[in-house]
LUMLOLUM-375618 format. One record per residue: residue number from 1; residue in one letter; x, y, z of N, C-alpha, C, O in turn. Coordinates in Angstrom, 2 decimals, m for minus. Layout:
residues N
R|NUM|A|X|Y|Z|X|Y|Z|X|Y|Z|X|Y|Z
...
This chain:
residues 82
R|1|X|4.94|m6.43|3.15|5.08|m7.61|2.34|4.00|m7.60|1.26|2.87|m7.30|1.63
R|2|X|4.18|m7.87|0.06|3.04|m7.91|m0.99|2.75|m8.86|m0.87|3.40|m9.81|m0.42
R|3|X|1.43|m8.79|m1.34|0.23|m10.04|m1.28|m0.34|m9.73|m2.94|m0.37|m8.78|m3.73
R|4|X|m0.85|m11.54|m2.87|m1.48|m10.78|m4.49|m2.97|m11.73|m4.55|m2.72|m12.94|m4.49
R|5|X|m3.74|m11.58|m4.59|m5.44|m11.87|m5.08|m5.24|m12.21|m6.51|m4.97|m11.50|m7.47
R|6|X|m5.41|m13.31|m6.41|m5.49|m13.94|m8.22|m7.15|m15.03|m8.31|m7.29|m16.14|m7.79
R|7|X|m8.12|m14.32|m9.06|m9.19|m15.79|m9.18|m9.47|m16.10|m10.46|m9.48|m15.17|m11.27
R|8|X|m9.70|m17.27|m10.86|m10.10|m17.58|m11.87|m11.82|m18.49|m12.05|m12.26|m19.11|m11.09
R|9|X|m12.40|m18.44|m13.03|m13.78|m19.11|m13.02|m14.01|m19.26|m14.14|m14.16|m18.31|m14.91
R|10|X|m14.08|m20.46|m14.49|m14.91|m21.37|m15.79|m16.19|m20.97|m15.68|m16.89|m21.10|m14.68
R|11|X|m16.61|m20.32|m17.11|m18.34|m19.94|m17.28|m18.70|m20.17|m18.50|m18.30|m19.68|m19.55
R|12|X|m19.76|m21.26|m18.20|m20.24|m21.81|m19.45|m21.38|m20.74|m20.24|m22.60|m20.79|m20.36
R|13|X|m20.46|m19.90|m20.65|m21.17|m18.52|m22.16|m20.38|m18.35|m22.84|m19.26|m18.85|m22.74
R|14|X|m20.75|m17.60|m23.69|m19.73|m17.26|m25.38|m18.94|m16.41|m24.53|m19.43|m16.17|m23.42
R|15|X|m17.45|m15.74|m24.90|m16.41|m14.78|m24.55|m17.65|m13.34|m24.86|m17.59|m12.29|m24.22
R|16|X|m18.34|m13.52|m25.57|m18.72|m11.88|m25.45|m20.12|m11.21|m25.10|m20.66|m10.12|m25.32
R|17|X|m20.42|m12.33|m24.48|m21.78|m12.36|m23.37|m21.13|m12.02|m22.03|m21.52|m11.20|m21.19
R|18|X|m19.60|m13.16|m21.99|m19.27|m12.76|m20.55|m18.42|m11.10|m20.49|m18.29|m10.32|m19.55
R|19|X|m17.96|m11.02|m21.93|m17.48|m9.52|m21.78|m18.61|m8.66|m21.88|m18.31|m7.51|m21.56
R|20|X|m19.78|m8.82|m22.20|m20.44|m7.39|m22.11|m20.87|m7.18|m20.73|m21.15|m6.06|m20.29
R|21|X|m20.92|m8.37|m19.98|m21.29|m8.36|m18.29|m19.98|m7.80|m17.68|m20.16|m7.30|m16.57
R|22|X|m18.48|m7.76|m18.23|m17.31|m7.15|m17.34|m17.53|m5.63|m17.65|m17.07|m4.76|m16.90
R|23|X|m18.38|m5.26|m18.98|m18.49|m4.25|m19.24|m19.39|m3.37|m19.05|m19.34|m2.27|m19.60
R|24|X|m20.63|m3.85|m18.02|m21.40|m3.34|m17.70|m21.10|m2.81|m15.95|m21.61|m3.28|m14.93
R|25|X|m20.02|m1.58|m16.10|m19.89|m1.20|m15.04|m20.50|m0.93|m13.66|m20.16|m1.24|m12.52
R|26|X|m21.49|m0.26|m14.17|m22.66|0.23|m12.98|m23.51|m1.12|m12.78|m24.42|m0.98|m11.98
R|27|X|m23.39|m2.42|m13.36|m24.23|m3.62|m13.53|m23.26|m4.78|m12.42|m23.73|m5.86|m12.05
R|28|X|m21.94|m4.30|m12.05|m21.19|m5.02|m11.36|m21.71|m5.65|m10.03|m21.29|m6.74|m9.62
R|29|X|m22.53|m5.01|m9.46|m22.86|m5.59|m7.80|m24.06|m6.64|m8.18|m24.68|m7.07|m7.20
R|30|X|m24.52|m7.15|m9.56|m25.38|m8.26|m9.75|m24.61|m9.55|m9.12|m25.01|m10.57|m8.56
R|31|X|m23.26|m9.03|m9.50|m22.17|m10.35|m9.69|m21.19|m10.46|m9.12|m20.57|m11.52|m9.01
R|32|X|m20.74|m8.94|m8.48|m19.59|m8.83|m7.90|m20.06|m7.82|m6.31|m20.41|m6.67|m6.06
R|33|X|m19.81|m9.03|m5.59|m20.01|m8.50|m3.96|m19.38|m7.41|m3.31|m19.76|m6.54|m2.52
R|34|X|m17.93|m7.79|m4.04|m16.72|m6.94|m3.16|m16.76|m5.51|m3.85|m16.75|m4.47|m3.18
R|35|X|m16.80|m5.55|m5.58|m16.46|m3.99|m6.09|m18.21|m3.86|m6.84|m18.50|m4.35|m7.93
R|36|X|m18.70|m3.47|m6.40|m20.11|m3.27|m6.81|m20.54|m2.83|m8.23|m21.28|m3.33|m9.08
R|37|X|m19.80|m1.72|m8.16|m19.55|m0.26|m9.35|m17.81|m0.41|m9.79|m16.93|m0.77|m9.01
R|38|X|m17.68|m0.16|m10.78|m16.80|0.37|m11.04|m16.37|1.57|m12.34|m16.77|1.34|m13.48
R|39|X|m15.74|2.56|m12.12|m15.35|3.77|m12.88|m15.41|3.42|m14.38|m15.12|2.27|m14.72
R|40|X|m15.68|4.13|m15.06|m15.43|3.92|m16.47|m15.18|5.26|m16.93|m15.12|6.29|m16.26
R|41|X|m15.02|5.07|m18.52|m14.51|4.13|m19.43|m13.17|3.57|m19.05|m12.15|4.11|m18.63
R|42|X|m13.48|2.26|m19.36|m11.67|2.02|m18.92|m11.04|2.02|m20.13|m11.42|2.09|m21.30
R|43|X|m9.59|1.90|m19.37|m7.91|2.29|m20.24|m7.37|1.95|m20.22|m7.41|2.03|m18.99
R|44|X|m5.99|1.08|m20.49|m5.22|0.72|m19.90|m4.05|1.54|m19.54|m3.66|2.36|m20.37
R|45|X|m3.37|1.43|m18.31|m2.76|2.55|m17.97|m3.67|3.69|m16.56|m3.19|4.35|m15.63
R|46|X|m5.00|3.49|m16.98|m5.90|4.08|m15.77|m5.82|3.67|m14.31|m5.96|2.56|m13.80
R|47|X|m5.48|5.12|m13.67|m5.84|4.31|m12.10|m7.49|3.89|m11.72|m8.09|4.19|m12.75
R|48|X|m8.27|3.47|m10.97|m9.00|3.30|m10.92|m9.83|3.12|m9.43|m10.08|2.09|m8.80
R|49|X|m10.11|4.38|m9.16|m10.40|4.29|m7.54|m11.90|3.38|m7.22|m13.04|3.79|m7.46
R|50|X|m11.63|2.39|m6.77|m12.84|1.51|m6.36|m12.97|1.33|m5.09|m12.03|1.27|m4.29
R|51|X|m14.68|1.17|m4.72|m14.81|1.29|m3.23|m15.22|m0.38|m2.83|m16.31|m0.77|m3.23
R|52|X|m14.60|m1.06|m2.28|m14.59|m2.43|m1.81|m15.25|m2.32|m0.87|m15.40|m1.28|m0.23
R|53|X|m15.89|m3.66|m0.59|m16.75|m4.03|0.72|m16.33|m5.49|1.14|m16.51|m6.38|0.31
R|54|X|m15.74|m5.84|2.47|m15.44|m7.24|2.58|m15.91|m7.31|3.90|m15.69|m6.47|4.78
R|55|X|m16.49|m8.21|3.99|m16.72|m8.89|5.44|m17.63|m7.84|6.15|m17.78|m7.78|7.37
R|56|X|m18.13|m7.12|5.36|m18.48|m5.47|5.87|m18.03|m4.67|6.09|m18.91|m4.01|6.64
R|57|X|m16.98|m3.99|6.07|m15.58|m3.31|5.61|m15.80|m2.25|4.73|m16.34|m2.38|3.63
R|58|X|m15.54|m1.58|5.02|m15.76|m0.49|3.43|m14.03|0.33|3.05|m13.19|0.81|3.81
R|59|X|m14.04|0.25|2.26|m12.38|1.10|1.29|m12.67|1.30|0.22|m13.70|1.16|m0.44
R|60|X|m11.25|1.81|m0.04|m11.08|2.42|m1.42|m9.96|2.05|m1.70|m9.14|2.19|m0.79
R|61|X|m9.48|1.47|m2.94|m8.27|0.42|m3.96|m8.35|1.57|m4.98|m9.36|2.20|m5.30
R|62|X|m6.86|1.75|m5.50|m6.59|2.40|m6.59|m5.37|1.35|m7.14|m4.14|1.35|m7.19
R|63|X|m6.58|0.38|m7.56|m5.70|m0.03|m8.92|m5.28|0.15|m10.16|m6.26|0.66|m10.69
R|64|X|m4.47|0.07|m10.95|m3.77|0.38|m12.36|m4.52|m0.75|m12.86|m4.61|m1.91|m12.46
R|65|X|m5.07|m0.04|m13.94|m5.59|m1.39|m15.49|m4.12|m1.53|m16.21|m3.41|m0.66|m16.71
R|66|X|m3.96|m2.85|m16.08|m2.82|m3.19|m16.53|m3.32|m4.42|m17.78|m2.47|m5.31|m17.90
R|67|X|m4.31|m4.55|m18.51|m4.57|m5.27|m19.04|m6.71|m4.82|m19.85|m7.67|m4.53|m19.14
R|68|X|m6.72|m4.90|m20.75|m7.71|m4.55|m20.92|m8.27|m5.44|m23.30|m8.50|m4.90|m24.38
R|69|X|m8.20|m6.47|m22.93|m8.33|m7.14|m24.41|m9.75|m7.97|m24.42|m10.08|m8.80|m23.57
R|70|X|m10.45|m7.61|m25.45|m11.72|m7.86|m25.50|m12.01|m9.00|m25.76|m11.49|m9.63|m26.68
R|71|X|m13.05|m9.55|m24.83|m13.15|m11.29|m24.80|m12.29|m12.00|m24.45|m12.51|m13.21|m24.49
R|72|X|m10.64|m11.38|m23.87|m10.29|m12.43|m23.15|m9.54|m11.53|m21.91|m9.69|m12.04|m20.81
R|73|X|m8.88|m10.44|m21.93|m8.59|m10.34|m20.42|m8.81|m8.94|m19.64|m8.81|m7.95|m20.37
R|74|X|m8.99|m8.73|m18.34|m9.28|m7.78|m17.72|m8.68|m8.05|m16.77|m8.84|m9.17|m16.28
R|75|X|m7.46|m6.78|m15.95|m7.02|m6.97|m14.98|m6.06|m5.93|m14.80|m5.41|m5.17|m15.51
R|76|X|m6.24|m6.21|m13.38|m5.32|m4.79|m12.87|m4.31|m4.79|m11.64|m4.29|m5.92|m11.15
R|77|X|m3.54|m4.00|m11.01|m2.65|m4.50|m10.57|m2.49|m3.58|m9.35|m2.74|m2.45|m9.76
R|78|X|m2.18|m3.54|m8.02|m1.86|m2.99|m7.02|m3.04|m1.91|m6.41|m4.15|m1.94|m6.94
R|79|X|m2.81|m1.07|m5.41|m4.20|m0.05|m5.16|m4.57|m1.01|m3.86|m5.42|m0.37|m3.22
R|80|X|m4.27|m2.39|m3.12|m4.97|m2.06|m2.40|m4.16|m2.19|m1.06|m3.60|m3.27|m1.24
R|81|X|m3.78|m1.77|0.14|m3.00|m1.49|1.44|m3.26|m2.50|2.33|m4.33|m2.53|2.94
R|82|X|m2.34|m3.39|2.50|m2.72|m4.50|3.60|m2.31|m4.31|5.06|m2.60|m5.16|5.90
């Protein structure tokens, strides 16, 4: 059965303060618990093997960048096995 993870968050900064922080790949585990690191340069169209951590858990998600527009969206789609 598919499942889908959708979040959203209001952040009071300019669009390209908060994009240079989505873009600071290796800078991800300041802010992001679950994907620490992630691969670069991104593409859209790229798979993207990321190593997740939940609950203490460790994997690997190969999601597709299905979205990649500067200052407003980042996102990707499938990669992870429930």
């Amino acid at each position: 059965m598919p499942r889908e993870f959708q979040a959203e968050l209001w952040i009071d900064a300019p669009p390209a303060s908060v994009w240079a922080v989505l873009l600071d790949l290796e800078g991800w585990g300041a802010w992001n618990t679950v994907v620490p690191v992630a691969p670069g340069p991104l593409a859209v169209g790229d798979v993207l093997p990321l190593r997740l951590t939940v609950r203490g858990r460790q994997g690997v998600a190969r999601p597709r960048l299905v979205a990649l527009e500067a200052e407003r969206a980042l996102a990707w789609r499938g990669g992870v096995a429930g």
